[in-house]
N, C-alpha and C positions, 0 to 999 in steps of 0.2 A: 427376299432371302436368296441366299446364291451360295453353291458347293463347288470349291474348288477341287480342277481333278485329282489336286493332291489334297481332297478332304479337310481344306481349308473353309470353315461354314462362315458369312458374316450375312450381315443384314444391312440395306440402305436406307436411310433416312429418305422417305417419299418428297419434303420439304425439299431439299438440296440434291439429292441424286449421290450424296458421300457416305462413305462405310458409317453406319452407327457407332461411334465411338463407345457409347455406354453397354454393349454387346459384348460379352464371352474378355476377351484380355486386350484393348486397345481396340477392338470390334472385330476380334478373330476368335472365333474357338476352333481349336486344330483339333480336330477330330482322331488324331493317330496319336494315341498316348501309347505310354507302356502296356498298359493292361490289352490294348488292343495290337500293337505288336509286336507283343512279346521276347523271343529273342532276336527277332529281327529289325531293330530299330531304324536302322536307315532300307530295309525294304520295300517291295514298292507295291503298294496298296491306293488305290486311286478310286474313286466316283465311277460309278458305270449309269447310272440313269437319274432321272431328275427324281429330286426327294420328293418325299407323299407329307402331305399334311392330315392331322387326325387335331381336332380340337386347338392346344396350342403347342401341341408337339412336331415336331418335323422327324421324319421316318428316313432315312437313309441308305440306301445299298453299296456296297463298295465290291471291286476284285482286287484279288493277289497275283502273282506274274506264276506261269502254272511250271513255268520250266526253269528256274532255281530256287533253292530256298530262301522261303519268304514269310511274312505274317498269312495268316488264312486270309480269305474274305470275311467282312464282317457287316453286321449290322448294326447302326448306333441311330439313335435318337435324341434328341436336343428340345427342351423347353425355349419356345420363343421366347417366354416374359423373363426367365431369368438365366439363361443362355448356360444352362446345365448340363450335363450329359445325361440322361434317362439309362441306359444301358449300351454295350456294346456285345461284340462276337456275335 
């Protein structure tokens, strides 16, 4: 599993070393939906440390840029087995 610093989440197939295609939308779940940036759609919200694993969920931290406005920081979570989102903010 790998987080892009723009909270691009996918996962690699151990076999071949390529994106899981059967993962999240063509093997991407983009972490930065609406609900989590609110009115700032193209703001900048990026990964700040590597995700935690709990069971088959991955734990996620992200920041927001502190000096204009932008989405908050959030927290989201993702189901490995079915590349879900768990929660955000």
């Amino acid at each position: 599993m790998i987080v892009s610093a723009r909270l691009k989440f996918f996962t690699l197939d151990p076999q071949t070393g390529k994106i899981n295609s059967t993962f999240g939308k063509d093997g991407i779940l983009d972490l930065r939906t609406s609900d989590v940036m609110g009115n700032f759609p193209d703001g900048f919200l990026g990964g700040n440390a590597m995700p935690a694993m709990y069971q088959n969920i991955v734990i996620i931290g992200s920041r927001g840029q502190e000096a204009q406005p932008t989405a908050p920081a959030a927290m989201s979570a993702a189901s490995i087995s079915s590349a879900a989102r768990q929660c955000g903010s």
